[in-house]
C-alpha angles and dihedrals in degrees: 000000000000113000127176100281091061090048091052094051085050091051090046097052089043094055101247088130084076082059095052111010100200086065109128089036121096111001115189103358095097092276133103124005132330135191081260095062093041084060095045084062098041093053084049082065090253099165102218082046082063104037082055096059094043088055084050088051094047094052093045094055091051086059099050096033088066087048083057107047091035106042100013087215116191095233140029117196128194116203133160127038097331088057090058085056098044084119093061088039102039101084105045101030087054090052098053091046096059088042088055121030125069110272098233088056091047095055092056112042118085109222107206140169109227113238092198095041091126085088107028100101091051086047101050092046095054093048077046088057091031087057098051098055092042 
């Protein structure tokens, strides 16, 4: 899971807040950057934008790369906010995966973005709720 907070850490370390100095206020009122806006600039080839979704990306590959290795599931889906920004992350993302995870794994597992991912969380939590009673 990465949220805004965790992009906005990311943008801070990497000096974007000399970009936009009201970086760190705000979040999330309305006020200051968001990971939106961090993709807008990406997308607009800023460099630190960039360099703060690789990082993302990097980081990202590390987590699933241990899912890989650890449970060789059959799919992995990216849904949410993350999954609106899978141009800026692909790349990189995919690269640090193959230079990570066990090959065999790797082969197997379908990495996939979600196309219906505005209801997912309210429909995992109610089979979550629907299994526990089953």
């Amino acid at each position: 899971y990465i949220g805004t907070k965790g992009i906005i850490n990311i943008a801070t370390k990497l000096g974007l807040k000399n970009i936009i100095p009201p970086l760190r206020c705000n979040i999330g009122a309305g006020g200051g950057i968001t990971p939106a806006i961090i993709a807008d600039m990406a997308r607009k080839n800023n460099k630190k934008a960039i360099a703060v979704f690789n990082k993302i990306s990097e980081y990202l590959a590390v987590g699933i790369c241990g899912i890989i290795n650890i449970f060789n599931p059959d799919m992995i889906s990216f849904s949410g906010g993350i999954s609106n920004n899978w141009d800026l992350i692909k790349k990189v993302f995919l690269r640090e995966l193959i230079k990570r995870s066990f090959s065999t794994p790797l082969k197997h597992v379908k990495i996939i973005k979600s196309k219906n991912h505005k209801n997912l969380g309210a429909i995992g939590a109610a089979l979550l709720s629907l299994e526990k009673r089953g």
